[in-house]
MARKESE-641437 format. One record per atom (N, C-alpha, C): x, y, z. Coordinates in steps of 0.1 Angstrom, whole numbers, plus 2048, in hexadecimal, padded with zeros to 3 digits. Atoms other than C-alpha are relative to their C-alpha. Layout:
// residues N
XYZ ...
This chain:
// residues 536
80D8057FC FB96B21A0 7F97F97F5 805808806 FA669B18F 7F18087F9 80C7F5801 F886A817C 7F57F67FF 8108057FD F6169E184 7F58067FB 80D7FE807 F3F69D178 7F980F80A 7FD7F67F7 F346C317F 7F17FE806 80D7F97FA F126CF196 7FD8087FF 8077EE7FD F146EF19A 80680A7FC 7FD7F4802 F1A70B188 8097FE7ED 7F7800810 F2D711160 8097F6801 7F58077FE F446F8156 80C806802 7F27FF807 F696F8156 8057F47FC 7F8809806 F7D6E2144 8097FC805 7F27FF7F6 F996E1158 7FD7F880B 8058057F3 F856D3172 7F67F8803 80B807802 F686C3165 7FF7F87F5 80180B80E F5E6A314B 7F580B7FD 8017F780C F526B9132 7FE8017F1 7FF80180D F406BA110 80480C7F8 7FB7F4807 F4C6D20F6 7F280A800 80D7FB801 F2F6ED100 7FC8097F3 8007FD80C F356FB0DB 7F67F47F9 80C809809 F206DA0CE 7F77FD806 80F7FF7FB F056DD0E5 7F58077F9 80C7FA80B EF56F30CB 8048047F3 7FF80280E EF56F80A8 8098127FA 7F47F57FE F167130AB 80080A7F4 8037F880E F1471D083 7F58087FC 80B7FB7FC EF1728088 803809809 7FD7F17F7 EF973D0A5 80880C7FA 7F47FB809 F1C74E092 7F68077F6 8057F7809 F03757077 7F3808802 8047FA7FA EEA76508C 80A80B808 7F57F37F9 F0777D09E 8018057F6 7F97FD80D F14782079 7F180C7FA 8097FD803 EF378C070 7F681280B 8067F37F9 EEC7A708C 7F8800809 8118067F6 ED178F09C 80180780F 8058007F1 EC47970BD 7F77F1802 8068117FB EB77740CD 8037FD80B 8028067F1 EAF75F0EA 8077F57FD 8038107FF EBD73F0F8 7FC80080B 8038037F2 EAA72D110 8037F4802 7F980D7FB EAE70C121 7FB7FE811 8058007F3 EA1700144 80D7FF806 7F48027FA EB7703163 80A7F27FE 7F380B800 EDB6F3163 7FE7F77F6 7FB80680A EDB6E5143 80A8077F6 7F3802807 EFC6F4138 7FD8177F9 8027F2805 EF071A12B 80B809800 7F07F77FE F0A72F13D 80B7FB7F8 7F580A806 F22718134 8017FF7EF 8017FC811 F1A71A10C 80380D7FA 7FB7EE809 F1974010D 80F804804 7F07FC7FD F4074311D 8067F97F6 7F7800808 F4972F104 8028047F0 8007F4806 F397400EB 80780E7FE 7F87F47FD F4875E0F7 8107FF7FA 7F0801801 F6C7500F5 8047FD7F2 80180380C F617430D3 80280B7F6 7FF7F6808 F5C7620C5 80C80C807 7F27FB800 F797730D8 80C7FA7F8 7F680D809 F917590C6 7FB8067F5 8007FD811 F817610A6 8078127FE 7F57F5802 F8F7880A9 7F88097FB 8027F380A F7C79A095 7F1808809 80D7FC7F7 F5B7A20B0 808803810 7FD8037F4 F5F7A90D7 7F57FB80A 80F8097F9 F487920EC 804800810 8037FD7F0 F3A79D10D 7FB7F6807 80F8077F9 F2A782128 7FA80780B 8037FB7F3 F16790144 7F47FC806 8108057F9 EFB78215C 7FE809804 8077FA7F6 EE2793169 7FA7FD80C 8068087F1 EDA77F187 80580980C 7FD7F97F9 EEC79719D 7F480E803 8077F87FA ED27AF199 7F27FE803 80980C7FC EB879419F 7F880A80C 8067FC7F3 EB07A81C6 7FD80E7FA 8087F5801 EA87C81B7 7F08007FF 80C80080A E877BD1A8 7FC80D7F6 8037F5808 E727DB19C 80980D802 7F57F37FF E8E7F31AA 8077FF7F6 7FA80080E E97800186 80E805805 7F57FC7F9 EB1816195 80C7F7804 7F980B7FB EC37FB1AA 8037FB7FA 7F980F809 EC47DF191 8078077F7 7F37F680A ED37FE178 80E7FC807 7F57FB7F9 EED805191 8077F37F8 7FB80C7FF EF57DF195 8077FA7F3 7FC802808 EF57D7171 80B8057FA 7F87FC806 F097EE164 80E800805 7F47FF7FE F237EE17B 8087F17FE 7FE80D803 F267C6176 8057FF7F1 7F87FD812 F2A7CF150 80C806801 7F57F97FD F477E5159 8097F7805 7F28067FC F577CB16C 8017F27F5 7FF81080D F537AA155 8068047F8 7F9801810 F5E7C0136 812802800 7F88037FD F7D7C9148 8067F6806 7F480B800 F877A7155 7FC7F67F1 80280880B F7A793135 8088067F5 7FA7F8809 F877AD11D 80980A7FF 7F77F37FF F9E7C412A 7FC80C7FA 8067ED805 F877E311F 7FC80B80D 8077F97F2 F817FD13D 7F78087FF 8067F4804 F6D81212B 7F580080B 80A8037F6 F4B80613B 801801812 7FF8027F7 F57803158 80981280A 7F97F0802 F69827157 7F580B800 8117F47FE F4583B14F 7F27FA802 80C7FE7FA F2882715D 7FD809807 8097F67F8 F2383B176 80180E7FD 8067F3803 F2685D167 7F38017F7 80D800800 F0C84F14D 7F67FF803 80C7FF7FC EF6846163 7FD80A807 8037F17F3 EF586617B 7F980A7F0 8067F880E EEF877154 7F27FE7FC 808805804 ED985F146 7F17FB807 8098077F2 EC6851165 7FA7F27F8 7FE80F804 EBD829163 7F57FD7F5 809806807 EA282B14A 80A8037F1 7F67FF80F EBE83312E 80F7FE801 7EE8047FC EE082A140 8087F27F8 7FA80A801 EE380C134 8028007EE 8007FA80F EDC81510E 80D8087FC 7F47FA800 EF382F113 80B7FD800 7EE8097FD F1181E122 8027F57F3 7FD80880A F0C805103 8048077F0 7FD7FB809 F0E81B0EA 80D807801 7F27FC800 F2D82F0F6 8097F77FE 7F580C803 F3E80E0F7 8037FD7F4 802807810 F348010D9 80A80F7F8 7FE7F9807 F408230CB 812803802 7F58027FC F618230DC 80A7F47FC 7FA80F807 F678000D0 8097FD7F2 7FB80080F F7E7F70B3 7F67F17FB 807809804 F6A7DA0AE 7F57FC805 80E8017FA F457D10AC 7FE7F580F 80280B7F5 F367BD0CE 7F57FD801 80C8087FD F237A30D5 7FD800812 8037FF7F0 F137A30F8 7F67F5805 80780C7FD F08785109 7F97FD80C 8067F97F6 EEF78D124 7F37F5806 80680B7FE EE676C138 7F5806811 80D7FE7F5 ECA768154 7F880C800 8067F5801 EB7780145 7F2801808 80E8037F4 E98772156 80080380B 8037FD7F0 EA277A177 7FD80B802 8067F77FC E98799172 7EE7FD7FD 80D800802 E747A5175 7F880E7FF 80D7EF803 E567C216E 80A8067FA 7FD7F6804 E637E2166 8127FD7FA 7F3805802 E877D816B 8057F97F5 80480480E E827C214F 7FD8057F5 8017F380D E737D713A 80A80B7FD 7F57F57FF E8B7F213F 80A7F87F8 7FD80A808 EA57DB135 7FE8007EF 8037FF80F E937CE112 8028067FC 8047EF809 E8A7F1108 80B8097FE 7EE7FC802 EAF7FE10D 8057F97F7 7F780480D EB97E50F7 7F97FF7F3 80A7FC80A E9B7E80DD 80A8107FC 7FE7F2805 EA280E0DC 8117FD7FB 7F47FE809 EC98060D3 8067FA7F4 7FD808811 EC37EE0B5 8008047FA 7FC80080C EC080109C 8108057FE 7F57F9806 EE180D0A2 80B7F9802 7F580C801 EF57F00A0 80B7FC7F4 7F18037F9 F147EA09A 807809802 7F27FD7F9 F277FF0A0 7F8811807 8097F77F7 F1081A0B6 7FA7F5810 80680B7F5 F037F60CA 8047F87FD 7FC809804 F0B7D60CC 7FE7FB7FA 80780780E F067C50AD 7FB7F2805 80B8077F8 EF87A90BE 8047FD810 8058067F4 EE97A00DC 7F77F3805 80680C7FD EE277B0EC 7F8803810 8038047F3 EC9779107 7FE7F2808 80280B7F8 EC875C120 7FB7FC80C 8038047EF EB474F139 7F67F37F9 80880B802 E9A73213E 7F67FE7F6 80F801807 E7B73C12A 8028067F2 8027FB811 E71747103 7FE80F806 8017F07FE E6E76B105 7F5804805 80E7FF804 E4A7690FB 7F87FF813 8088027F5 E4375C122 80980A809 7F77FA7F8 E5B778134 7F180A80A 80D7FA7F6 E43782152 80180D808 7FF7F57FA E3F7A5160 7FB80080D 8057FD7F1 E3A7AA188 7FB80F7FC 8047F07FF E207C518B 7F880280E 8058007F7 E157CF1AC 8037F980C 7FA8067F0 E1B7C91D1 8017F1802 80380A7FB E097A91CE 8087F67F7 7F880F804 E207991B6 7F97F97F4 80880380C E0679419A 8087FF7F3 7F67FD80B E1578D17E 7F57FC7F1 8077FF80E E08794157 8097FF7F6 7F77FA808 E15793138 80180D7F9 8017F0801 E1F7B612C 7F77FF7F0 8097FA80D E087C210E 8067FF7F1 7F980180A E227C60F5 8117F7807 7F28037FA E437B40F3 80980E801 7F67F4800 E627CA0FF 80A7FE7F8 7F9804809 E777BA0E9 7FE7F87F2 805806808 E687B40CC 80F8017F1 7EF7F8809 E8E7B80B7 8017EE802 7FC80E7FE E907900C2 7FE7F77F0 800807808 E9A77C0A4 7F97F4801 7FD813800 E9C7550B0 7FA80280D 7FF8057F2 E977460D1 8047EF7FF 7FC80E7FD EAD7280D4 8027F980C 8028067F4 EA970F0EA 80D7EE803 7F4809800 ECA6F90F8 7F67F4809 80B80E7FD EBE6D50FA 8087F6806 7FF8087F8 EC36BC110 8117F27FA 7F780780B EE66A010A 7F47F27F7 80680B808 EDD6840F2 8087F0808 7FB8097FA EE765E0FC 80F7FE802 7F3800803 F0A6640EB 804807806 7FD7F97F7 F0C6800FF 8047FC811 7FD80C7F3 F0A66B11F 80E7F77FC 7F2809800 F25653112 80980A7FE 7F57F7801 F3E66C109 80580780E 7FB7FB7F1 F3B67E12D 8087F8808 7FF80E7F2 F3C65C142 80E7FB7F9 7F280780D F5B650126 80C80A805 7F47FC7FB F7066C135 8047FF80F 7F88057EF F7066015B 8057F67FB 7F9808803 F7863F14A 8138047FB 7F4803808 F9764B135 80980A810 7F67F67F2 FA1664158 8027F780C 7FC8057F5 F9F64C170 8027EF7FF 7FE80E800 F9C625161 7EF7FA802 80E8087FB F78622173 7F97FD7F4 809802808 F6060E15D 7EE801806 8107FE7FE F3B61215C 7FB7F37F6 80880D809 F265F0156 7F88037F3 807802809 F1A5EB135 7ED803803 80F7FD800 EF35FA132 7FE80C80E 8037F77F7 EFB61714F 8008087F9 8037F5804 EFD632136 7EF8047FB 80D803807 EDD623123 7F680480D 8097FE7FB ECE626143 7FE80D808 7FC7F47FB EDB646152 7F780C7F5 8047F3810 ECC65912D 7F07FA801 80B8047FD EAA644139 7FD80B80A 8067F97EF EA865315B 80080C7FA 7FC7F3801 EB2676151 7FE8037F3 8057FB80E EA867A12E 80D80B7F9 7F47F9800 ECB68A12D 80280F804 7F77F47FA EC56A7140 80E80380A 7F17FF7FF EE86B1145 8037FD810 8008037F0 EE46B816E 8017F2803 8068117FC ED6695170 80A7F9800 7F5808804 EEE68615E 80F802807 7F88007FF F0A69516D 8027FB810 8028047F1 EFC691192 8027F2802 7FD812801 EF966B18E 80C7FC7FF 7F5804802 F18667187 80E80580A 7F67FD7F8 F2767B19C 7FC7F8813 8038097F4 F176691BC 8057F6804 7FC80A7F9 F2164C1B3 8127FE7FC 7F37FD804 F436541A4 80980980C 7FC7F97F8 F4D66D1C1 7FC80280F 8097FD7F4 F356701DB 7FE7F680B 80280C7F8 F3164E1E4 80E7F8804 7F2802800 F516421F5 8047F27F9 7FA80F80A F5361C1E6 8028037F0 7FD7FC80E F4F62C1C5 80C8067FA 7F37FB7FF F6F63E1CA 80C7F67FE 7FF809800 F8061F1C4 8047FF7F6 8007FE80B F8A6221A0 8057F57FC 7FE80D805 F915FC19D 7EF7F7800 80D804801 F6B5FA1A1 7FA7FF7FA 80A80480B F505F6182 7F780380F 80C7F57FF F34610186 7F67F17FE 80580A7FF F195F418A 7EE8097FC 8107F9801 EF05FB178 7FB80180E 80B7FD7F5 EDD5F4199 80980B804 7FB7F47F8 EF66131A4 7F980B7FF 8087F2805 EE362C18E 7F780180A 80B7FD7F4 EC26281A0 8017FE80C 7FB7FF7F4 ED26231C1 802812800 7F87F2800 EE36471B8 7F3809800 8097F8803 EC36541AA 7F680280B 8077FE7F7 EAF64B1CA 80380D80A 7F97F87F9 ECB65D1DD 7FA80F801 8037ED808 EC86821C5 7F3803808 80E7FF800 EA067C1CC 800807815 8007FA7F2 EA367D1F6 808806804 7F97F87FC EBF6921FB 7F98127F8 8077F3806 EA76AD1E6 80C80B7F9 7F97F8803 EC26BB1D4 80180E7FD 8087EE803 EC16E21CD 7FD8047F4 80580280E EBE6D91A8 7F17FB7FC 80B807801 EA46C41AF 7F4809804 8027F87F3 E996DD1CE 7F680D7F6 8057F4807 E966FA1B7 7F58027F6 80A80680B E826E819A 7F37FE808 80D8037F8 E686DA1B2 7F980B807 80B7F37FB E5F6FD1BF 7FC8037FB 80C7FA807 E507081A1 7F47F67FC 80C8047FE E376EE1A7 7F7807806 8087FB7FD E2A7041BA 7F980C7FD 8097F580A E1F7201A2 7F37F87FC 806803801 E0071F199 7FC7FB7EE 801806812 E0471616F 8067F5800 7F98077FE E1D700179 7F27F4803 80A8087FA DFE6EC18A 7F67FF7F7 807803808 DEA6F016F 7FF7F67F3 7FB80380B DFD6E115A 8017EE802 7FD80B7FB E096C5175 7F77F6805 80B8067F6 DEA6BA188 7F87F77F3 80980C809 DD66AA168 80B7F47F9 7F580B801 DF8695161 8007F780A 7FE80D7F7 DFB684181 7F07FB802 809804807 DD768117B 7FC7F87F8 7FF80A811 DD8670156 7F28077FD 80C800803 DB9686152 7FE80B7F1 8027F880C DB569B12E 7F7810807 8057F57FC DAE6BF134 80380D7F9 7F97F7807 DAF6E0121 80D80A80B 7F57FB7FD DD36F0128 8018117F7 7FC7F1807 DDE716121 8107FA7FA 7F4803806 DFC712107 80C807807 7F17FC7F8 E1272A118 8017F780E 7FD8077F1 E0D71913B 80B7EC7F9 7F8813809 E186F5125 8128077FC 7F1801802 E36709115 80B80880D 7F97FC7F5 E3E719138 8057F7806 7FC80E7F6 E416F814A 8097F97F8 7F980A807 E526E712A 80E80C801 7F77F8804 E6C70812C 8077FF80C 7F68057F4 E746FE152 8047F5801 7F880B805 E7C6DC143 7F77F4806 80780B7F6 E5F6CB15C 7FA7F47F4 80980480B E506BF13A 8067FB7F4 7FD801811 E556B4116 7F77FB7F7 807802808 E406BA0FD 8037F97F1 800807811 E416A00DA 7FC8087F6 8057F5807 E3D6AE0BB 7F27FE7FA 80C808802 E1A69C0BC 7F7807807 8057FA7F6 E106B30D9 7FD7F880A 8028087F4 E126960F1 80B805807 7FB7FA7F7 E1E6A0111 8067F1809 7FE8057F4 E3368F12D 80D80680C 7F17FA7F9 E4A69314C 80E8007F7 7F57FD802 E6C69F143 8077F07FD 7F78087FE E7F67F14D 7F77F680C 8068077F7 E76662161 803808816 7FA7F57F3 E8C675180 7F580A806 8037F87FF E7968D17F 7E8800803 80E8097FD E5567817C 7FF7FC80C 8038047F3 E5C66B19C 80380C80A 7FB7F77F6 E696861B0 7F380D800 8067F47FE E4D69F1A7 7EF7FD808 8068037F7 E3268C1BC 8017FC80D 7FA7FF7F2 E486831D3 80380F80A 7FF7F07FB E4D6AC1DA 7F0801805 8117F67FB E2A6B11DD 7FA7FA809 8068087F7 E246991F3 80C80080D 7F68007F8 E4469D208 7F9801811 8047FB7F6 E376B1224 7F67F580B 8088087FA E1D69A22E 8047F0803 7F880D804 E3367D228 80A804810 7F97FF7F3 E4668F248 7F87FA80E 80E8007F4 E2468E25E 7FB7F1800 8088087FE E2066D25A 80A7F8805 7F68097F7 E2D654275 8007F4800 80480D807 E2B632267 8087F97FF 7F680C7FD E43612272 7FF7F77F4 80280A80C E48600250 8017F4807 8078117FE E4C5DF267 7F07FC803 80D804802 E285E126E 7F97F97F4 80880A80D E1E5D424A 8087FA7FB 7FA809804 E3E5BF247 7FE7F0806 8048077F8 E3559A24D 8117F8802 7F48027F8 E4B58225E 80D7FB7F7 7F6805810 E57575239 80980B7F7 7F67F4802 E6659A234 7F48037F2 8057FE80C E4659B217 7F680D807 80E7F07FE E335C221A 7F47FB7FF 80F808803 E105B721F 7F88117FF 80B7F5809 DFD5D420A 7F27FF806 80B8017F7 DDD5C921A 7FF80680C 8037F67F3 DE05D623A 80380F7FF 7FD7F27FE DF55F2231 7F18097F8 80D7FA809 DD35FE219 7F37FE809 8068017F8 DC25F4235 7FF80E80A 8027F57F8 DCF60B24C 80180E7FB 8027F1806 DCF62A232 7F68047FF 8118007FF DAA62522F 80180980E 8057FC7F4 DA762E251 80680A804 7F67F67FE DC464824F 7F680E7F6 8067F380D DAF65A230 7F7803805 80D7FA7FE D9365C23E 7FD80680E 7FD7F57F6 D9C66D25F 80A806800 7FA7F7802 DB568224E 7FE8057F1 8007FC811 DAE686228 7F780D800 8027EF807 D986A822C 80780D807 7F47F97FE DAC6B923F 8118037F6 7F4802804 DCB6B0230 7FF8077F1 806800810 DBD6B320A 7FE811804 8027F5807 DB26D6215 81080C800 7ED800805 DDD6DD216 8038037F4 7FC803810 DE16D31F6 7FE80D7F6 8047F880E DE56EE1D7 7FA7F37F6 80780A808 DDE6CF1C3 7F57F6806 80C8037F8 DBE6C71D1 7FC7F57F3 80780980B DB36B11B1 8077F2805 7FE80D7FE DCE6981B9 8097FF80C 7FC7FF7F0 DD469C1DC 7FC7F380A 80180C7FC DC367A1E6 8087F67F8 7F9805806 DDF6691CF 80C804808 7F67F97FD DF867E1DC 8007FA813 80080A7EE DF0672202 8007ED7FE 7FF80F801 DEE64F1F8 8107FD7FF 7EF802805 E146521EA 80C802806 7F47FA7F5 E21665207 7FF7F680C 8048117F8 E1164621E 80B7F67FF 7FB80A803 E1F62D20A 8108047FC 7F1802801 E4463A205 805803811 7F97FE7F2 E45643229 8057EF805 8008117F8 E3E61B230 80B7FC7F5 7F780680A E5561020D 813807802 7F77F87FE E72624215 8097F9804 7F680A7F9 E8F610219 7FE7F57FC 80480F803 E7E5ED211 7FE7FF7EF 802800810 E765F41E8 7FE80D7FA 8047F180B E696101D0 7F47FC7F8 80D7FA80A E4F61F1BF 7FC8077F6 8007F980E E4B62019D 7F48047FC 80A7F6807 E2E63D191 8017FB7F0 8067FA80B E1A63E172 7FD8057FC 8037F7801 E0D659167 80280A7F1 7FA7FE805 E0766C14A 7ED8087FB 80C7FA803 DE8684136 7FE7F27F9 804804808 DCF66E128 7FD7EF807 8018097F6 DD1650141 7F67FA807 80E8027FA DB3658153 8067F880E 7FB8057F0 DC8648177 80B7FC801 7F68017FB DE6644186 8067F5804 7FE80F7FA DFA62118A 80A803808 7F28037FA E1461A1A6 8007F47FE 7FF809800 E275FE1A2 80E80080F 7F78027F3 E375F31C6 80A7F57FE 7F58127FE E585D91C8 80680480C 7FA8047EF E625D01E9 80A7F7800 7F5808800 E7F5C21EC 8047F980D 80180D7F8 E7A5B720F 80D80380B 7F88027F5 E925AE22A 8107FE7FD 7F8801809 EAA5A320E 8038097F7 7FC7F9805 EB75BF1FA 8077FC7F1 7FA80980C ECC5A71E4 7F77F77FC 80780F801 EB158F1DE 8028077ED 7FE7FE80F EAF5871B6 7F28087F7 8097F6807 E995A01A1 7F47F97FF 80B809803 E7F588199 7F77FC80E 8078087F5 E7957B1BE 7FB813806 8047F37F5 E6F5A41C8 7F27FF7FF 80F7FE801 E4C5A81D1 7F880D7F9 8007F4809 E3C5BE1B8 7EC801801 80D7FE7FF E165CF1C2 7FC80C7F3 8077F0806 E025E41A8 7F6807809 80F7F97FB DEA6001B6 7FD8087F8 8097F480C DD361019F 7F9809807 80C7F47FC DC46301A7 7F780A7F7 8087F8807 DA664019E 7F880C80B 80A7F87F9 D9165E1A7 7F97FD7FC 80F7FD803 D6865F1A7 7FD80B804 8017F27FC D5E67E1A4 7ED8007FC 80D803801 D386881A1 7FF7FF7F0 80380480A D2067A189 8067F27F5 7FE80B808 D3665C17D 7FE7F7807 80380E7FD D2F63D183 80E7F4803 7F38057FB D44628199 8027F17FE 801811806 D3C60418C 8068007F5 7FC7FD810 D43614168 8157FE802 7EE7FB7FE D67623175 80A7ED80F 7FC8087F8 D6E60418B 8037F07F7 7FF80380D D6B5ED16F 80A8007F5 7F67FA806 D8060015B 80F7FF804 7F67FD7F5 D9A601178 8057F37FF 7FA80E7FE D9A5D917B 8057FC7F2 7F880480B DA45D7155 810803802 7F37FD7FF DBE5EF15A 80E7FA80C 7F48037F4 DD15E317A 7FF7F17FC 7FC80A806 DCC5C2167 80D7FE7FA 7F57FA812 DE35D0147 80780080B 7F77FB7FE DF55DD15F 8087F9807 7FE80C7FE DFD5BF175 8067F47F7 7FD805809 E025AC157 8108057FA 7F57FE809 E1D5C3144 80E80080A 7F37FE7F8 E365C8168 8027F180A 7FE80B7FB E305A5173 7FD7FF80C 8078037F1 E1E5A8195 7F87F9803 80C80A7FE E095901A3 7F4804810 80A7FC7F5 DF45A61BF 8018127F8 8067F2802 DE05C31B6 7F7805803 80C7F77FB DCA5E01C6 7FF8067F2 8057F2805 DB55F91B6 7F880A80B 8027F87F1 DAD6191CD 7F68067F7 80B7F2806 D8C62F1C3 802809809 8037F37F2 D8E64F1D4 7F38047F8 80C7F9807 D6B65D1D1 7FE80D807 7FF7F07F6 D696831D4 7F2804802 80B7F97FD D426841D0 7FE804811 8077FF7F7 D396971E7 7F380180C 80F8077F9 D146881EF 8047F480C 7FE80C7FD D236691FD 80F80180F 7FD8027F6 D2E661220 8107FA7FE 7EF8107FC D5465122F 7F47F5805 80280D7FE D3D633237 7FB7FC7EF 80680680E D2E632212 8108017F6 7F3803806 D54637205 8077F7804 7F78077F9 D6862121B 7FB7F57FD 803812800 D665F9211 80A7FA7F8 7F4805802 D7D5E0202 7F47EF7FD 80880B807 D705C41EC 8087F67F4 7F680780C D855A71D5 7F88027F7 808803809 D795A61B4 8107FA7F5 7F580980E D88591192 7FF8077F4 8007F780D D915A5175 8027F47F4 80580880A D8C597152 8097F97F9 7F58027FC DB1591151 8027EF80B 7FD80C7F9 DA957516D 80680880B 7F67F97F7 DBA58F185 7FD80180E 8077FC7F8 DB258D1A5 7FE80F806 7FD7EF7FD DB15B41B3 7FB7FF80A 8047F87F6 DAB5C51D2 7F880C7FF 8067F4804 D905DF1D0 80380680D 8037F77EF D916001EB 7FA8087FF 8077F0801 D7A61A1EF 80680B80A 7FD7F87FA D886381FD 7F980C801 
């Protein structure tokens, strides 16, 4: 069988294009942290490769001979939650069986359960590591991934079992231990109470943590090297500037990167075709694909939009508005990868992928509710006439926008967020919608290209609309911020080459009527530009 770009789940080699997951992190560094006795974290946002680094880890230091290295997730006892008990049971007996098929040792797997009927689960697991370790002719390392999936007590329990067996490491405990899951330690959250509240605990439980390293995303070379081995397996070439642009879209998260490729390398049947040349416009053909088929990668990321830090973090970004931020909530969101912080402390989305797709989520739902014939605002020349369609949103906002708005968790930019879901319901199929967005912005640009009736028409002949958006909120002045607005959708008109531009005010004061918000006026920006004003 031929081997493919993977999706889901640890690599294999055998089966998958595959980078050596030994140079995904700084390997000599780790070796001297085990050597050393360390206890440490790695973390890393979902499906970028983690599992996959610690098995080979593992095999790395079995091969070396002189250690014995254990892997074991915890995600199995994920459904226990606070049941300490339960998730005991679970774990231990999962240790028992991993060490016997990875290592041929039965021990573990021979007396969990009498230590734990002894011990009971607030010391079983302590227990069971120490007998091992003591049984062992050689020291072990234990490599103990998705540690996050646990939670409260369960968690605690956990840490504190393995706190209480450091000091008697090596050869009483495992001389080291790697933990792994998504987050730094420092944000590991405890469930207290029915309602799900969650705090951070008082003290850390594991305060024995050396490091916390964090496995980083591929680099550009990393992209060529992957995409270089369907070439040398199967012959297929990829056009000149598809990697450059594939490490654009995806900033090299690995998923990304491997998804795209596999869509259009496998998924898509003409691509199957291995006398074919991977063509650029394929990427973002592929990438539109990933975005509406909501993949479970995608799927899974975009629900923790709906936490509420998560939101705090996200809502003044698609905003562009400056705001004080809590640092954990910034390094929680940059630890589920939605983010990336410079070392300047400037903030932006993760990846452009991921820029577009995360107002497209939040607007989804309402984007279903709306029943809207894109030939209505196509004229007979196949050109989107933006005028009417802003016409009839007017009329759409203002006999559904407070209702709708009061839906929304993100109530700040919830009249953006209905405009977006409007306009990709009507764009869908005919062009795309490239977002701006970013802290510091102070508004939001879309840039529309329509491609029309013609699909193949030549890049240059696409119809390309700016719409600038702003909120007015009380107390500012809407001549000041409108002003402001006709410079920018000037600039901004200017740098993507469009020759038609709105600017939308939504005004949230609440003194002021739908007849004193609703109007629509040309004005000439200083640019010479003509613009479209709207009051919403």
């Amino acid at each position: 069988m031929e081997r493919f770009f993977n999706t889901a789940g640890p690599l294999n080699v055998a089966e998958h294009y595959a980078l050596d997951p030994l140079s995904r992190w700084d390997l000599p560094e780790v070796l001297r942290l085990i050597d050393q006795k360390k206890y440490f974290l790695v973390h890393a946002p979902r499906q970028t490769g983690k599992t996959t680094c610690l098995q080979a880890l593992r095999d790395e230091i079995n091969r070396q001979g002189h250690m014995k290295c254990l892997y074991v997730s915890m995600e199995g006892a994920q459904a226990a939650r606070q049941n300490i008990a339960g998730a005991m049971q679970g774990i231990l007996y999962h240790l028992g069986q991993e060490a016997c098929e990875q290592l041929q040792d039965p021990y573990m797997e021979q007396n969990w359960e009498r230590l734990l009927a002894k011990a009971g689960p607030l010391h079983a697991l302590n227990a069971l590591l120490n007998f091992w370790c003591n049984n062992s002719s050689k020291p072990i390392v234990l490599l103990m991934d998705e540690i996050d999936a646990l939670v409260g007590n369960t968690l605690i329990s956990i840490l504190r079992q393995l706190r209480l067996g450091y000091p008697k490491r090596s050869q009483h405990f495992p001389q080291s231990i790697v933990l792994c899951g998504m987050r730094h330690l420092r944000d590991y959250r405890m469930e207290l109470g029915e309602e799900g509240k969650q705090v951070l605990s008082e003290a850390s439980p594991f305060n024995i943590n050396s490091e916390s390293l964090r496995l980083g995303d591929f680099s550009q070379d990393d992209v060529k090297v992957l995409y270089a081995q369907h070439t040398r397996q199967t012959g297929q070439q990829f056009e000149d500037g598809v990697v450059e642009r594939v490490f654009e879209l995806t900033q090299g998260q690995p998923w990304l990167v491997n998804a795209l490729a596999y869509d259009i390398c496998f998924r898509d049947k003409a691509g199957r075709d291995r006398s074919k040349t991977i063509m650029l416009q394929e990427i973002d053909m592929a990438k539109e694909k990933l975005i509406q088929r909501r993949e479970t990668h995608l799927d899974q990321l975009m629900a923790k939009l709906k936490q509420e830090r998560v939101r705090r973090v996200i809502e003044p970004m698609l905003l562009g508005i400056e705001q004080p931020m809590s640092p954990q909530d910034v390094e929680y969101v940059q630890d589920l990868g939605l983010i990336h912080c410079e070392l300047n402390g400037e903030m932006r989305i993760a990846n452009p992928i991921y820029h577009e797709i995360i107002p497209r989520q939040l607007s989804h739902k309402h984007q279903l509710g709306m029943q809207r014939k894109q030939a209505h605002y196509v004229t007979a020349t196949g050109q989107l006439d933006m005028k009417k369609l802003l016409q009839t949103f007017q009329q759409f906002f203002r006999e559904n926008a407070d209702s709708w708005l009061e839906g929304f968790q993100y109530k700040e930019t919830g009249p953006h967020l209905i405009l977006q879901a409007f306009l990709q319901r009507i764009v869908n199929g005919g062009g795309t919608i490239h977002r701006e967005y970013a802290l510091g912005r102070r508004r939001t640009d879309l840039l529309v290209t329509w491609k029309g009736a013609n699909p193949t028409q030549a890049h240059q002949d696409q119809q390309k609309i700016v719409l600038e958006l702003k909120l007015v909120r009380q107390k500012e002045a809407v001549d000041t911020k409108t002003r402001e607005g006709l410079q920018q959708t000037a600039q901004y008109m200017d740098g993507c080459g469009a020759t038609e531009g709105h600017l939308l005010m939504f005004d949230r004061r609440k003194n002021k009527s739908w007849d004193e918000r609703i109007w629509v006026k040309q004005e000439q920006s200083s640019h010479d530009k003509q613009i479209t004003v709207w009051g919403l």
